[in-house]
N, CA, C and O of each residue as an XYZ file, in Angstrom:
348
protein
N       7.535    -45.486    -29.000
C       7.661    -44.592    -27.881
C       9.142    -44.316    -27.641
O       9.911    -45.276    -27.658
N       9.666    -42.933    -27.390
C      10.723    -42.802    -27.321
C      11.183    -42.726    -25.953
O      10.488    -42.318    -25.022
N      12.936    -43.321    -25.816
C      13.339    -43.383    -24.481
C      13.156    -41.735    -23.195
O      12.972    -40.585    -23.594
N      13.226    -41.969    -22.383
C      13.228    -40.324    -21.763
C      14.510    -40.632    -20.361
O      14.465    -41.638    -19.652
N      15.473    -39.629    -20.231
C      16.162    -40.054    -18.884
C      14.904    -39.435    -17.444
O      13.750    -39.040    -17.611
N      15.336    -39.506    -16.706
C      14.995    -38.526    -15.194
C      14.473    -37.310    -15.552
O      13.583    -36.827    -14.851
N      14.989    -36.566    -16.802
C      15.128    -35.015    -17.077
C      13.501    -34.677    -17.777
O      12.997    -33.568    -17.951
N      12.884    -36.102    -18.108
C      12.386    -36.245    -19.048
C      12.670    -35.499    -20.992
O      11.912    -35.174    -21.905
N      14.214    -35.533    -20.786
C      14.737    -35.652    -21.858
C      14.534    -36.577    -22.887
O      14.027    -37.612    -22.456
N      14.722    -36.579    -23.953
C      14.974    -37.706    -24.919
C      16.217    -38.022    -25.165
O      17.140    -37.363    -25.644
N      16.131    -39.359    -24.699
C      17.838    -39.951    -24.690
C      18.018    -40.034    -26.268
O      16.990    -40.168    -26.932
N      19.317    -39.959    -26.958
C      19.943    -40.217    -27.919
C      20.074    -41.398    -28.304
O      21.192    -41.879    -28.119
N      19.103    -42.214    -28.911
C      18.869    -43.412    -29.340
C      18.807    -43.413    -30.970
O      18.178    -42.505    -31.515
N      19.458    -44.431    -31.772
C      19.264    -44.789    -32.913
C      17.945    -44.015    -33.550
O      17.931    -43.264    -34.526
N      16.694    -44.477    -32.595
C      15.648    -44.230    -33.643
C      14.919    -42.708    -33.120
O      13.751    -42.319    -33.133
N      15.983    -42.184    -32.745
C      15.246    -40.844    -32.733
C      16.669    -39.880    -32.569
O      16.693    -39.258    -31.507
N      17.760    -39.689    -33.401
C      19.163    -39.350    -33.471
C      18.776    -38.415    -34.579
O      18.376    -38.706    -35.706
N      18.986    -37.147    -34.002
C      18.162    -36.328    -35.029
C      19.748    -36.119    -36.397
O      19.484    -35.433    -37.384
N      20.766    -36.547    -36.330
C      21.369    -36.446    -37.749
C      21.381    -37.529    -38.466
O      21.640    -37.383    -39.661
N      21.022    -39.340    -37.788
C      20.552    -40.406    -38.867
C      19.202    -39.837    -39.536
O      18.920    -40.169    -40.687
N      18.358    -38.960    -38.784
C      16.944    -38.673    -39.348
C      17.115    -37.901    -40.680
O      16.432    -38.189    -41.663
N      18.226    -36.718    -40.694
C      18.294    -35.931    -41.403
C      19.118    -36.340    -42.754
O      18.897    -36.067    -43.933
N      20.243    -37.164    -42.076
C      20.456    -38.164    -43.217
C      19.597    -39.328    -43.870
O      20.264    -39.920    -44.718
N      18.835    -39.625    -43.784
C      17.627    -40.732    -43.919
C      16.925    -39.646    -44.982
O      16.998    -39.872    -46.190
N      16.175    -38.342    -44.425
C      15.570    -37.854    -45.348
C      16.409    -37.190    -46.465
O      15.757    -36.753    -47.413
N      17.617    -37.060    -46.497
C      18.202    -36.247    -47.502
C      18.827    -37.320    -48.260
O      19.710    -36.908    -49.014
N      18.606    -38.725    -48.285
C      18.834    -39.611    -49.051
C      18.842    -40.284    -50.460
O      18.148    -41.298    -50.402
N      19.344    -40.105    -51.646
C      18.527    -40.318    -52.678
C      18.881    -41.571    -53.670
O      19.870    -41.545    -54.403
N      18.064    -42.557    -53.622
C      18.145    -43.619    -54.183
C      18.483    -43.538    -55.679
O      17.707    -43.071    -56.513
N      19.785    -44.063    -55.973
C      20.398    -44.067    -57.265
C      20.690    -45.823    -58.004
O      21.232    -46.821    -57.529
N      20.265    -45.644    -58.870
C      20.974    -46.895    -59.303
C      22.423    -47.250    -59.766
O      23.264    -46.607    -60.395
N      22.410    -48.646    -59.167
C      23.906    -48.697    -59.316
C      24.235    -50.208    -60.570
O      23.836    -51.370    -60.497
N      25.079    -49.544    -61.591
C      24.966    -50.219    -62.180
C      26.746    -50.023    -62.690
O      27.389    -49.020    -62.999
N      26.970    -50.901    -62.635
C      28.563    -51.152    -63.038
C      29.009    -51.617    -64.895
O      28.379    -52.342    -65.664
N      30.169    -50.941    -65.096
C      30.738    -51.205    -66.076
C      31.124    -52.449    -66.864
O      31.645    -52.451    -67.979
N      30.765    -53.603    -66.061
C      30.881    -54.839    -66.268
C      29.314    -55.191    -67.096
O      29.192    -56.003    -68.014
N      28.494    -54.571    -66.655
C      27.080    -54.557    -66.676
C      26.810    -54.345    -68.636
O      26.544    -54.937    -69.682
N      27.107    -53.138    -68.066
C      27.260    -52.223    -69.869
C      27.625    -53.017    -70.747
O      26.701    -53.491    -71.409
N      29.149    -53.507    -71.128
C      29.878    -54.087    -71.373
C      28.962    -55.598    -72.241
O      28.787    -55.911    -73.418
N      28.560    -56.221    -70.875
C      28.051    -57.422    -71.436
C      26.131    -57.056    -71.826
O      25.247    -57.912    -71.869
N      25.988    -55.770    -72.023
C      24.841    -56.002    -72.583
C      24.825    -55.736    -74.054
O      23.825    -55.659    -74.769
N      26.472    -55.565    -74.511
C      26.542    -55.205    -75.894
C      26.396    -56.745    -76.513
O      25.839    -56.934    -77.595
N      26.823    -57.570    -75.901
C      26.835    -58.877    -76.225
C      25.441    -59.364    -76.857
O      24.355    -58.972    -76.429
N      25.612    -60.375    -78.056
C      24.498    -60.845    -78.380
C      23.684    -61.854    -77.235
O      24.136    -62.801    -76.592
N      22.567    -61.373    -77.244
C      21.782    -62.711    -76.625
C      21.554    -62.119    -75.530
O      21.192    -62.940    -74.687
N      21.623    -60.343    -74.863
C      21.822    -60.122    -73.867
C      20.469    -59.735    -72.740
O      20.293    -59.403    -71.568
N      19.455    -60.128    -74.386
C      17.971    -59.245    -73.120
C      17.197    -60.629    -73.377
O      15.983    -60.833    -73.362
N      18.279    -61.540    -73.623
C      17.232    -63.535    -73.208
C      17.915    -63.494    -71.435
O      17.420    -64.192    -70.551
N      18.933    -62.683    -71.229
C      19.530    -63.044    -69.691
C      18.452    -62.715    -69.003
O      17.603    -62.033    -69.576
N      18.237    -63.137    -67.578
C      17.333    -63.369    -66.650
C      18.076    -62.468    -65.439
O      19.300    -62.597    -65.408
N      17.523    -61.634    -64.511
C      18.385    -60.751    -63.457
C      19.401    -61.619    -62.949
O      20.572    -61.262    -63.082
N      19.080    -62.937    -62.269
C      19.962    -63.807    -61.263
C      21.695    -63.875    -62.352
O      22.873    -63.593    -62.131
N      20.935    -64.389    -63.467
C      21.951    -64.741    -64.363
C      23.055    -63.796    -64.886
O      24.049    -64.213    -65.479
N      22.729    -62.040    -64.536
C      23.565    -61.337    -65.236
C      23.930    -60.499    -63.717
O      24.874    -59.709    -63.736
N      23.277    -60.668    -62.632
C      23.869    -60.525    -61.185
C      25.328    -61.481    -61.009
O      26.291    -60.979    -60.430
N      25.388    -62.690    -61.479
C      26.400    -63.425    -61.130
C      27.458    -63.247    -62.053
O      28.651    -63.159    -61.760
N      26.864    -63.190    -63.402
C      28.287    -62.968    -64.297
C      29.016    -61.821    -63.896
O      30.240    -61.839    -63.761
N      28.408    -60.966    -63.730
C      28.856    -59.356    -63.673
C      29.329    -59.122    -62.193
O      29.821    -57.994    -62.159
N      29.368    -59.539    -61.325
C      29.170    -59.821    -59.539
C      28.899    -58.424    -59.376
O      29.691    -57.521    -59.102
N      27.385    -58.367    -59.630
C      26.970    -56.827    -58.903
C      25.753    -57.745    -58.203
O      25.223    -58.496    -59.022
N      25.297    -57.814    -57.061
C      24.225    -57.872    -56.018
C      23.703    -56.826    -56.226
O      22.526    -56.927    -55.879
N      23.930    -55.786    -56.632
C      23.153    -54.720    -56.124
C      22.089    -54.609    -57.167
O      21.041    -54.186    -56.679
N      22.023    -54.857    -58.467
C      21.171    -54.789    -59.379
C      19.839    -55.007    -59.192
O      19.549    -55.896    -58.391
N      18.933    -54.400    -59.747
C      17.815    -54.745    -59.324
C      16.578    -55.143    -60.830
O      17.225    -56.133    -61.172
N      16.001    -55.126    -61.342
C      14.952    -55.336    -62.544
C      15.078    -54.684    -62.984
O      15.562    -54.778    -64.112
N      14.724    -53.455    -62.413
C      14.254    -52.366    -62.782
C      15.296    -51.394    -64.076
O      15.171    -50.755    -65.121
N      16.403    -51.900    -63.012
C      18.143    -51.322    -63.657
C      17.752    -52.230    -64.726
O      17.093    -51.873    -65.702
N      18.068    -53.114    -64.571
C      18.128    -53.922    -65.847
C      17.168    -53.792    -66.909
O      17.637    -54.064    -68.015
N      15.962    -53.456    -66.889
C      15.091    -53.429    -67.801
C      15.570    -52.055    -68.555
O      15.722    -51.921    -69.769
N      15.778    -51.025    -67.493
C      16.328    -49.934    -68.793
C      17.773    -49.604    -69.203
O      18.207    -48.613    -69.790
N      18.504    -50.873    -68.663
C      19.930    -50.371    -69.591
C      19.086    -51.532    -71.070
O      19.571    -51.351    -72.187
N      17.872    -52.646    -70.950
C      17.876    -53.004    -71.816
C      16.947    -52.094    -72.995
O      17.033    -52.092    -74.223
N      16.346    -51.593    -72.382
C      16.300    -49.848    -73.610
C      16.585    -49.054    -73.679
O      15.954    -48.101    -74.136
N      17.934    -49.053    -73.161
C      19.051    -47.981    -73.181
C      19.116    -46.911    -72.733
O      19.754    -46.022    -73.297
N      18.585    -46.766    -71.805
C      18.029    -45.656    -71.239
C      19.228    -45.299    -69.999
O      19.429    -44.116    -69.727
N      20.115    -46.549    -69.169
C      21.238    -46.206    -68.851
C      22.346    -46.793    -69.661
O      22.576    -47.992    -69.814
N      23.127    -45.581    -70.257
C      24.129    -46.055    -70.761
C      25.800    -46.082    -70.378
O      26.686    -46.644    -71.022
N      25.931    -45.306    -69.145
C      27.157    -45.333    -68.329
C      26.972    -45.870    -66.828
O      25.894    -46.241    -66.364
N      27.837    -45.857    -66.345
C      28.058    -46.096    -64.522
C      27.081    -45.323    -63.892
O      26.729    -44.161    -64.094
N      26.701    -46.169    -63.088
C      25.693    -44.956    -61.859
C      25.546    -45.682    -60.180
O      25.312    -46.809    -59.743
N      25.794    -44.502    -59.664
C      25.440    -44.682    -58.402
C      26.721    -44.923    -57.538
O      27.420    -43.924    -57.365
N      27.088    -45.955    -57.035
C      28.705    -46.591    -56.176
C      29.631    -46.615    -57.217
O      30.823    -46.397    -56.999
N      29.084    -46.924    -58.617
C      30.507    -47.226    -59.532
C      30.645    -45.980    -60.210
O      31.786    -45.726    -60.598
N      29.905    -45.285    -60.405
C      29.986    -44.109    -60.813
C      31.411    -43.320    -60.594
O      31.658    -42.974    -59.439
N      32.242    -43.052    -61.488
C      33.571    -42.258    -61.436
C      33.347    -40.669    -60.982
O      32.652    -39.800    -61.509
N      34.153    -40.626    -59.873
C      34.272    -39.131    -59.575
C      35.421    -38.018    -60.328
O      36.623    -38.267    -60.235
N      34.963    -36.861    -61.026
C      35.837    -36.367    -61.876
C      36.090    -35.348    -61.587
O      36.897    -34.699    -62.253
């Protein structure tokens, strides 16, 4: 239920701020996968690593399975998302 003043306005609250809304929907989930990432998946032995294990070498938190399962079929082969270079 949303707040209302006297006016029976809708007060400007977090969850009804109509430009977080518009930013929320114009949002688009990218993966982020860093150059450190790449790098060590050229390495032998690199698709026995386990997510936790190549989250810490690489210090990306942000990684998720999913990333990882397709840089391990190569399917990403550069930067994406936060590390991604602007040109």
């Amino acid at each position: 239920m949303a707040l209302t003043d006297s006016d029976k306005r809708l007060k400007r609250t977090p969850d009804n701020d109509r430009d977080t809304m518009k930013a929320k929907a114009e949002r688009v989930l990218v993966a982020d996968v860093n150059q450190s990432v790449l790098n060590l998946s050229k390495a032998a032995g690199f698709k026995d690593y386990d997510l936790d294990t190549i989250r810490t070498i690489t210090d990306n938190p942000t990684l998720t399975q999913h990333e990882l399962d397709a840089i391990k079929t190569g399917t990403i082969t550069e930067p994406t998302g936060k590390f991604k270079k602007d040109k």
